[in-house]
C-alpha positions as CSV (number, residue, x, y, z in Angstrom):
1,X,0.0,0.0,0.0
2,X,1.8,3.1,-1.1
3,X,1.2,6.7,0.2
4,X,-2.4,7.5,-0.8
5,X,-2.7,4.9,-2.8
6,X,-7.0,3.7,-3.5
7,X,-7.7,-0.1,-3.6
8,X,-11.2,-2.0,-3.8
9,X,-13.1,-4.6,-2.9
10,X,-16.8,-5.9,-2.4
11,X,-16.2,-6.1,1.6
12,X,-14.1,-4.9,3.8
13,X,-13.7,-7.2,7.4
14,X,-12.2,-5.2,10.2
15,X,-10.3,-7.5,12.4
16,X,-8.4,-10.9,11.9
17,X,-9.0,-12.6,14.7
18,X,-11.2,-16.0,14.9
19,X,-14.2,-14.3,14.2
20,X,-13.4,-12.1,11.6
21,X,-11.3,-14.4,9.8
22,X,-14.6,-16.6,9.9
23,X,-16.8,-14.0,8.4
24,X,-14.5,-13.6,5.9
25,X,-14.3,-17.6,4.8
26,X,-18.3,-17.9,4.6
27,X,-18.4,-14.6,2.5
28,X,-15.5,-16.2,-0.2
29,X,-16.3,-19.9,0.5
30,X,-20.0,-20.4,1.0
31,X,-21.3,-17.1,-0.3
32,X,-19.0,-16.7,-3.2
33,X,-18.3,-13.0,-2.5
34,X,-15.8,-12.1,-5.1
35,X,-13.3,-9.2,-3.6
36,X,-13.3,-9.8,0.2
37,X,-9.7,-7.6,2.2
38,X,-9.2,-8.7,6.2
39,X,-7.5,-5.8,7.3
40,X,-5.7,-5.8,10.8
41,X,-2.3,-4.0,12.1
42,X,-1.5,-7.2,13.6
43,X,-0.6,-11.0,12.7
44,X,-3.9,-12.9,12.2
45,X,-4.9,-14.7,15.3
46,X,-2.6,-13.2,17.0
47,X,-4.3,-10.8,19.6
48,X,-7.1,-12.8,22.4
49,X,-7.8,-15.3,19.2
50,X,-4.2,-16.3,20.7
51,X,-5.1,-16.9,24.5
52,X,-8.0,-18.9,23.4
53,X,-9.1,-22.2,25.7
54,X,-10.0,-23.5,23.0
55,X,-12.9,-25.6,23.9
56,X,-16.2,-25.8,22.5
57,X,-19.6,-27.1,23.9
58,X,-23.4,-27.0,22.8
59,X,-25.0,-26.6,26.0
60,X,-26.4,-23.4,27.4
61,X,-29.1,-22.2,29.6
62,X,-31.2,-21.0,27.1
63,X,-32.1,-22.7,23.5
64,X,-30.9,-19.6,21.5
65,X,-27.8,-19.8,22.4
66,X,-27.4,-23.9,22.2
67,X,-28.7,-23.3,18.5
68,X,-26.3,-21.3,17.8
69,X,-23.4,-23.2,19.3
70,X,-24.8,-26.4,18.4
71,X,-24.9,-24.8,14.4
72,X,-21.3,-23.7,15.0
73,X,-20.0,-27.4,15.9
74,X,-21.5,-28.9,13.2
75,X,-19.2,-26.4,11.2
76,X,-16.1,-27.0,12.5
77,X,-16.8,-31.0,11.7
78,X,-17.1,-30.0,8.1
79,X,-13.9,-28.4,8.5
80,X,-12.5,-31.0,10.0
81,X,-13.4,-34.0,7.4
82,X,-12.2,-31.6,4.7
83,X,-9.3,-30.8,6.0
84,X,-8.1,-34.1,7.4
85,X,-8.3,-33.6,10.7
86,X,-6.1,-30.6,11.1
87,X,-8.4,-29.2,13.8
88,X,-7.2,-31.9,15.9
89,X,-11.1,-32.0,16.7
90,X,-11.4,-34.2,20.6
91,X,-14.7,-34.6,22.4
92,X,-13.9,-35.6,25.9
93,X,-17.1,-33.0,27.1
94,X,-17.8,-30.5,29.6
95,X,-18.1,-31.7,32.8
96,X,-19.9,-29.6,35.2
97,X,-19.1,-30.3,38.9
98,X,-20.8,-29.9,42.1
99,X,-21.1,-30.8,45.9
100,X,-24.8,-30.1,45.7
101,X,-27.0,-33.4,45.5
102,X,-29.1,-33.9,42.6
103,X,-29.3,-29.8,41.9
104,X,-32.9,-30.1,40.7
105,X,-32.7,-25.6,39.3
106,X,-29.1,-27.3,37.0
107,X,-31.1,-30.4,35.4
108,X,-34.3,-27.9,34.9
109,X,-31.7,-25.2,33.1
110,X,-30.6,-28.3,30.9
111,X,-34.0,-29.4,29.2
112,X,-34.5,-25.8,29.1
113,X,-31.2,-25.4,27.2
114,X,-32.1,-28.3,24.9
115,X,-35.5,-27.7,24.5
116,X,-35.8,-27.6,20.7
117,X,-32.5,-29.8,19.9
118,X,-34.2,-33.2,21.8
119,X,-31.0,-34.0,22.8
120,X,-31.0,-36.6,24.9
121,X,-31.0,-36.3,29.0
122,X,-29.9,-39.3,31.2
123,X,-30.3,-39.4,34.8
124,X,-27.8,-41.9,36.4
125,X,-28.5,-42.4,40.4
126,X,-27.6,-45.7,40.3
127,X,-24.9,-47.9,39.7
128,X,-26.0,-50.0,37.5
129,X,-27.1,-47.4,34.9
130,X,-25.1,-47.5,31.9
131,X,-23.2,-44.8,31.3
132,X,-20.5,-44.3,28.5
133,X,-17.2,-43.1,30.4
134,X,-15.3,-39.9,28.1
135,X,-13.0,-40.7,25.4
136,X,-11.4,-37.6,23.7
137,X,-10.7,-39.4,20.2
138,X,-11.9,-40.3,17.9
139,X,-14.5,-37.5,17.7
140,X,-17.0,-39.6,15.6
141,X,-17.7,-42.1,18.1
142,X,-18.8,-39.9,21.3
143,X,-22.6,-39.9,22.3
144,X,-25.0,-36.7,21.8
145,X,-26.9,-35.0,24.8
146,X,-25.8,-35.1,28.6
147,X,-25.2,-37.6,31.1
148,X,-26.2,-36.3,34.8
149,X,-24.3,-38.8,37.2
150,X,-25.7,-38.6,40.6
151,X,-24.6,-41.8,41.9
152,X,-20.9,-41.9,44.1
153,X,-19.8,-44.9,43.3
154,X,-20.2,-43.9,39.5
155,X,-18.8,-40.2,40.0
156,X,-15.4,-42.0,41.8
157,X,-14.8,-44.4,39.2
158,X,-15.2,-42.1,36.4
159,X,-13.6,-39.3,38.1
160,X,-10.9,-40.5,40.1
161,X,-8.9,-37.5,40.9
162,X,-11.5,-35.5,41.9
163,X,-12.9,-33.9,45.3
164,X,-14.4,-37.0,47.2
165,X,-17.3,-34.1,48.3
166,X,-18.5,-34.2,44.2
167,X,-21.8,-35.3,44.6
168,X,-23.0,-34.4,41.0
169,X,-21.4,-34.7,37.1
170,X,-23.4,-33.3,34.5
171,X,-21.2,-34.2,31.5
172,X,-22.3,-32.6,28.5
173,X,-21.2,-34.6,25.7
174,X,-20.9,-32.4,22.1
175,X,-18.3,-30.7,23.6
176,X,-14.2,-30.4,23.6
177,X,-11.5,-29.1,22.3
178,X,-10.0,-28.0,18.6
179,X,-7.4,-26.1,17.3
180,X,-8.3,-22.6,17.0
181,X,-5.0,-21.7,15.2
182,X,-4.9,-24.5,12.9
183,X,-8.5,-23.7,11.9
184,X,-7.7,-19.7,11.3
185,X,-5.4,-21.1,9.1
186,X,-7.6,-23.6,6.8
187,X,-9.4,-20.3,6.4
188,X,-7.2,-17.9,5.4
189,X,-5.5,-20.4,2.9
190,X,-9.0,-21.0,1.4
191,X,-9.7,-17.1,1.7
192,X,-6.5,-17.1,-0.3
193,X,-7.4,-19.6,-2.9
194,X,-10.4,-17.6,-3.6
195,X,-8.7,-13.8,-4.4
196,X,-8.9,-12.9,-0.8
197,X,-6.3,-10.6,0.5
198,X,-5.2,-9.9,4.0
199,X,-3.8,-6.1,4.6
200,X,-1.3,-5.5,8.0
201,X,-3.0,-2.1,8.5
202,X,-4.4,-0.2,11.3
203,X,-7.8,1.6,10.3
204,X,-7.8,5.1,11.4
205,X,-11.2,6.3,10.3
206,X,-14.3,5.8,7.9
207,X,-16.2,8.0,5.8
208,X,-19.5,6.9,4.7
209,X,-20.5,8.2,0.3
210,X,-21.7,5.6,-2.2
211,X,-19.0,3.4,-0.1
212,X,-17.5,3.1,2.9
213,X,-13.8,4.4,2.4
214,X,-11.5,3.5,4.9
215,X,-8.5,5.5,5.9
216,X,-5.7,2.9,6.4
217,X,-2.4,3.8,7.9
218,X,0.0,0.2,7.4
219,X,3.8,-0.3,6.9
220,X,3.9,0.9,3.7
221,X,2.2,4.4,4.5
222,X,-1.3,5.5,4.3
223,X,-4.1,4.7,1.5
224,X,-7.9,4.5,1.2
225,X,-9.7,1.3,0.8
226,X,-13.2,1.8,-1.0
227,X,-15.7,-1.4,-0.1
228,X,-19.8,-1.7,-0.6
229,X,-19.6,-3.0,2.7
230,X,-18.0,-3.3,6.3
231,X,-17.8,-5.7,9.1
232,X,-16.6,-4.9,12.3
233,X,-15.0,-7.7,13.5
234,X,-12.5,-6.1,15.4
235,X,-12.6,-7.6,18.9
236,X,-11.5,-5.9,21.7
237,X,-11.8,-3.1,19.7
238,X,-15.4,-3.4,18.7
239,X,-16.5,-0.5,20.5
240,X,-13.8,2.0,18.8
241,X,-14.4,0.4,14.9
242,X,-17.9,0.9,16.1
243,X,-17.9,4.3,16.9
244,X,-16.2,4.9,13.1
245,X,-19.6,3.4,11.7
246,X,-21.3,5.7,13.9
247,X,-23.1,2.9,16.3
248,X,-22.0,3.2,20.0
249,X,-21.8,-0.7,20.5
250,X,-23.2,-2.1,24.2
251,X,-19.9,-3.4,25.0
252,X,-17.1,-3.4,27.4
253,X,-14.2,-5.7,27.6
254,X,-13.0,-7.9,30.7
255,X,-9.6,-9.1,31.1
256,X,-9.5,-12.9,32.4
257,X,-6.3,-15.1,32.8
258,X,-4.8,-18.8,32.6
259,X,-2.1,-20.7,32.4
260,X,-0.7,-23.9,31.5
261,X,2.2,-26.2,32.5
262,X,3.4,-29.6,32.1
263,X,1.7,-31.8,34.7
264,X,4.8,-33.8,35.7
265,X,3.4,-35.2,38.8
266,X,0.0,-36.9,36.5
267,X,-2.6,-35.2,38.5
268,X,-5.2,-35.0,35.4
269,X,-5.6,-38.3,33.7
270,X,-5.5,-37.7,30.1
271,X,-9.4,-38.7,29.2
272,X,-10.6,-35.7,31.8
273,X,-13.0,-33.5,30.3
274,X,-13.0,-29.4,30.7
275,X,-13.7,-29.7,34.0
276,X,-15.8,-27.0,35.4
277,X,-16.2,-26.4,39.5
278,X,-20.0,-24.6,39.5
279,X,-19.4,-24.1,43.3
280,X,-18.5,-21.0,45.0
281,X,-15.4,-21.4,47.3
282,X,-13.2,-19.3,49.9
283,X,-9.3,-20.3,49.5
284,X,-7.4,-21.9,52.3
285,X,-4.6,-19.7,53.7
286,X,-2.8,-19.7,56.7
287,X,-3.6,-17.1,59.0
288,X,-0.6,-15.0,59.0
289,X,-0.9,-14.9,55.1
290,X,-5.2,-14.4,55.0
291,X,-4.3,-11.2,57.5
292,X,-1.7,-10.1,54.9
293,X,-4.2,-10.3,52.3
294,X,-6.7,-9.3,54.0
295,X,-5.0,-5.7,54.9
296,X,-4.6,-4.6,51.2
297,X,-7.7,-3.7,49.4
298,X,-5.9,-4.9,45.8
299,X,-6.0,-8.5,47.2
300,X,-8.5,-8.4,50.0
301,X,-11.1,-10.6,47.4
302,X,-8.8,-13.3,48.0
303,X,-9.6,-14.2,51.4
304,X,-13.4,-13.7,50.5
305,X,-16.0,-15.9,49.0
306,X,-15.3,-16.0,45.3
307,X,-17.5,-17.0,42.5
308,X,-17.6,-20.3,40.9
309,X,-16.3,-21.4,37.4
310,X,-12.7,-22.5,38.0
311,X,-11.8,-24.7,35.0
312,X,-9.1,-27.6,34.1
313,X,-8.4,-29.8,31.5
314,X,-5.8,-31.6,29.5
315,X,-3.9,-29.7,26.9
316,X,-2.5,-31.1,23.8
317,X,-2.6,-34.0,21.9
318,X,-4.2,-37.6,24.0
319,X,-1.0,-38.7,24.7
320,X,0.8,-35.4,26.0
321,X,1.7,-34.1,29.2
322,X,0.3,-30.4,29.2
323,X,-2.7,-29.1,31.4
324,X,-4.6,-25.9,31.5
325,X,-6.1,-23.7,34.0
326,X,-8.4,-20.9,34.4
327,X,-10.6,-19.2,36.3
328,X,-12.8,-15.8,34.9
329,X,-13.2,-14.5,38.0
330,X,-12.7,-11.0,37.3
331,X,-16.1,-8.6,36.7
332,X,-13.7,-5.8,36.0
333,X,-13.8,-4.1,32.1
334,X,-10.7,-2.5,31.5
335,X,-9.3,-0.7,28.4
336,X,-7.9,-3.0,25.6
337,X,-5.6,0.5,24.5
338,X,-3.8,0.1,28.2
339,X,-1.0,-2.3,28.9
340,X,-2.7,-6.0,29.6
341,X,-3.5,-6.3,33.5
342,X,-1.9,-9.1,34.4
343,X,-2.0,-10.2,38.0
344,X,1.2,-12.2,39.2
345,X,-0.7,-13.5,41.9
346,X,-3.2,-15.4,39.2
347,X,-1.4,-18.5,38.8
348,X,-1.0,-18.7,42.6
349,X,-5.0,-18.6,43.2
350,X,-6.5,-20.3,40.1
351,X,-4.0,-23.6,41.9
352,X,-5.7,-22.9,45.8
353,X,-9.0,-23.2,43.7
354,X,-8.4,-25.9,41.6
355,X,-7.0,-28.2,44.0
356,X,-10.2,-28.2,46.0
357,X,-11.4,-29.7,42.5
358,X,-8.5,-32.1,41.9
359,X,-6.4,-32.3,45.1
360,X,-3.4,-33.4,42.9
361,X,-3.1,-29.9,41.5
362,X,-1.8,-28.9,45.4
363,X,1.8,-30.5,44.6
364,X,1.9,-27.4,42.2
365,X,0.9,-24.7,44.6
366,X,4.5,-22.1,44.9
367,X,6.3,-24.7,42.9
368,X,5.1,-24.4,38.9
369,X,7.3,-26.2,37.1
370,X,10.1,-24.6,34.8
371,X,8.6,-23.0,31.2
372,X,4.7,-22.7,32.7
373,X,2.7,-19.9,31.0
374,X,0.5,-17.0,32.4
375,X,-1.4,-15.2,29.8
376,X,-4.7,-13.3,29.4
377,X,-6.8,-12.5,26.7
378,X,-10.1,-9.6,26.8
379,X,-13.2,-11.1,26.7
380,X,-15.6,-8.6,24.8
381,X,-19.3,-8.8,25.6
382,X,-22.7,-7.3,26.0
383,X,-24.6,-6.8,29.3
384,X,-26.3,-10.5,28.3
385,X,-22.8,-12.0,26.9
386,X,-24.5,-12.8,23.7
387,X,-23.1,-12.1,20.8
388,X,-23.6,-9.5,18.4
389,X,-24.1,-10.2,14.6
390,X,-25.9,-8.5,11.8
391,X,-27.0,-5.0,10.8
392,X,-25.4,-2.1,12.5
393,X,-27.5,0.9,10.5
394,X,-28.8,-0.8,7.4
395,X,-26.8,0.7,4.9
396,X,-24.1,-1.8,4.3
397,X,-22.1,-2.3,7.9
398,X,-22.6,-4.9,10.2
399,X,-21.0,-6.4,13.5
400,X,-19.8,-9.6,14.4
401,X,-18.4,-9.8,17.9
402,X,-18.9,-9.7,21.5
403,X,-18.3,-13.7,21.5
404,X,-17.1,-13.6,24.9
405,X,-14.8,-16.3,26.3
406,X,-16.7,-18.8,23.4
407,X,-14.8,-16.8,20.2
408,X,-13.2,-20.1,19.6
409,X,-16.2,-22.6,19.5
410,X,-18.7,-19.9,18.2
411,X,-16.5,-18.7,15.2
412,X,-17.7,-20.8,12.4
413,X,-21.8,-20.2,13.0
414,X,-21.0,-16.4,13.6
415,X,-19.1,-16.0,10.7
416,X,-21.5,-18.0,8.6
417,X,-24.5,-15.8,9.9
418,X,-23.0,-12.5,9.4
419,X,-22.1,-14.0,6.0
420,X,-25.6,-14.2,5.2
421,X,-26.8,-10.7,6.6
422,X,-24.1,-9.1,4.7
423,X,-24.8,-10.8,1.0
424,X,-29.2,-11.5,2.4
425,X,-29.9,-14.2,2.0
426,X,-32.6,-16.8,4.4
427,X,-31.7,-16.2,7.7
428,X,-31.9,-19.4,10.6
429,X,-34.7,-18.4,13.1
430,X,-32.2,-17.3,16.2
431,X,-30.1,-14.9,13.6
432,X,-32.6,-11.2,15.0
433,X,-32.1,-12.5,18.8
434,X,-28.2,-12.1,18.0
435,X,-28.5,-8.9,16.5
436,X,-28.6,-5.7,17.8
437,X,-32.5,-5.9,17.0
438,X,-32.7,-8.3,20.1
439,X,-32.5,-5.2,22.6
440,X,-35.5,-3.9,21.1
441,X,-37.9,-7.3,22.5
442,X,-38.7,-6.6,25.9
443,X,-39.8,-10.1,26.7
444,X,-36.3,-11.7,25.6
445,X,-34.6,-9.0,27.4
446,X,-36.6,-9.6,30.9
447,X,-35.9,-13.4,30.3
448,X,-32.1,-12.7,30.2
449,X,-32.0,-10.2,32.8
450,X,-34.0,-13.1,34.6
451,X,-31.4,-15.9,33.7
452,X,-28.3,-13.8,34.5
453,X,-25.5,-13.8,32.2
454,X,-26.2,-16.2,29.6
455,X,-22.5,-18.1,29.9
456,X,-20.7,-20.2,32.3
């Protein structure tokens, strides 16, 4: 791109991260939009797409959103089969934990969840029941719907390393783990393969004629890019690309954290699912250290009841050594522009939490082995955390983002939706209650605000 230099193209996509390399492969694959430009400063995937957990799942409290996730698997195993398995697709599943018995308001939320997929919902409170045990690989061969294990006997077998106080399993099983980068990259080779171009540019404004022309500012200087139409799928950044388009998005961006080591001492058996404590907790310290804490108002949260959601599960391929943990805790939005807020006591906590889960993890409390990571990534969302995607003032921009924490797994079906808004053609039925229209129907709204945040 030479000093104000003018290129052109049928769409512009702000933002090459997950989602808007997504958008961007259903508009040139499925869509057969002939002159599609990603444009981002940085490397594609490169930005939160990189700190992704990578897991995927089709259960949530509310059929909407298991529609849309469920659409979204089924994607990624079309990727998968065409491109021989690079997505290193596993389905161990979710498995949600608790020390509550037989938590009748969690196995209400899941026939509420799959209410119009009739997946299948097995109650197991005896031994005897059968019950298909995880398997990661292969992919093909793990059951649909959930398995709700109330029974002890079955929990210990099945879960060996875990709390003996577990009381209930609900093991969701279209769920696991991909490759997020490896499936950015399928894309952007067929995004290639179809005249697609990808331009390392920062956008520094829009104007708005005929077209949309965007002022770009890259290594090579500045230049205009002319395009019918515009996605925003910037990101963290939604809100600023946003504002460009003149739409102030309802979004704010929270900072979470994980990391990931090599579990020498075998704590997680390599068939675990994502793991997921639903209980709230208070840490164990020793005295001198919870009055320490307790005295500073930066970590006095520590020595107070924290929220559930603290997660585990094996990294890598079946046969490696890798674990990850995590725990979204924080309900702080901070400013993506500002250096990332990394807490150096994260790694330190998300171990006191998870080894109430699996007491193994304990061996690594204040001794992580050599080469661990601690990383963070923004997870951009709405008041809701449903996503955004469609229309942003009916004249040719549109906004897919606000995929908060499930960028990875939801990808495929927001890219393939916004896709569809942008060249208009038929719809699925949930596409208005993830657009910006949704906020506008004052019965969904009241159901949300009823269901709290609609992720776990």
């Amino acid at each position: 791109m030479s000093e104000n230099s003018i290129q052109s193209v049928d769409v512009a996509v702000i933002g090459a991260g997950s989602v808007g390399i997504a958008v961007a492969y259903y508009l040139a694959v499925e869509e057969g939009v002939r002159s599609v430009a990603l444009i981002d400063p940085l490397d594609p995937m490169s930005l939160t797409s990189a700190q992704s957990g990578e897991n995927y799942r089709n259960w949530w409290p509310h059929p909407v959103m298991t529609a849309f996730t469920d659409h979204s698997i089924s994607l990624m195993e079309g990727i998968d089969r065409q491109s021989g398995g690079r997505l290193n697709m596993t389905r161990g599943g979710y498995a949600l934990v608790t020390r509550r018995r037989k938590p009748q308001d969690l196995i209400d939320s899941l026939y509420q969840g799959y209410a119009q997929s009739h997946a299948p919902i097995r109650i197991h409170d005896h031994v005897s029941s059968r019950y298909d045990p995880p398997r990661r690989t292969p992919w093909e061969d793990a059951p649909n719907g959930v398995d709700v294990l109330l029974d002890a006997a079955t929990i210990r077998k099945t879960f060996p390393t875990c709390a003996q106080d577990i009381a209930t399993v609900i093991h969701i099983r279209r769920a696991g783990s991909i490759s997020a980068q490896q499936m950015g990259q399928y894309m952007l080779e067929q995004i290639r393969a179809r005249g697609g171009q990808l331009i390392r540019a920062e956008v520094r404004g829009v104007t708005r004629g005929a077209r949309y022309g965007l002022d770009l500012n890259g290594g090579a200087g500045r230049g205009t890019l002319m395009a019918d139409r515009v996605v925003n799928a910037a990101g963290p950044y939604l809100k600023d690309v946003g504002q460009m388009l003149g739409c102030d998005l309802p979004v704010k961006s929270v900072f979470q954290q994980k990391i990931a080591f090599e579990d020498r001492e075998a704590a997680i058996p390599r068939d675990l699912p994502f793991t997921i404590d639903l209980d709230d907790q208070v840490l164990f310290w020793e005295d001198e250290d919870r009055a320490l804490l307790a005295e500073d108002p930066d970590t006095r949260h520590l020595t107070e009841p924290m929220r559930g959601g603290i997660h585990c599960r094996p990294d890598g391929a079946p046969d490696g050594k890798w674990i990850k943990l995590g725990w979204a805790y924080n309900q702080t939005a901070t400013d993506p522009h500002q250096e990332d807020p990394i807490d150096p006591q994260f790694p330190d906590t998300v171990l006191r939490g998870a080894s109430r889960l699996h007491p193994g993890l304990a061996a690594y409390i204040g001794r992580l082995p050599r080469g661990a990571r601690h990383y963070g990534g923004y997870y951009t969302m709405t008041e809701e955390n449903w996503p955004l995607i469609g229309p942003l003032d009916g004249q040719g921009a549109f906004v897919a983002g606000a995929l908060s924490g499930y960028g990875s797994m939801g990808a495929c079906a927001a890219g393939a939706l916004c896709a569809r808004w942008v060249t208009g053609r038929p719809l699925p039925d949930f596409a208005s209650s993830l657009s910006l229209s949704r906020h506008a129907d004052a019965a969904l709204m009241a159901e949300l605000a009823r269901m709290g945040k609609g992720s776990l």
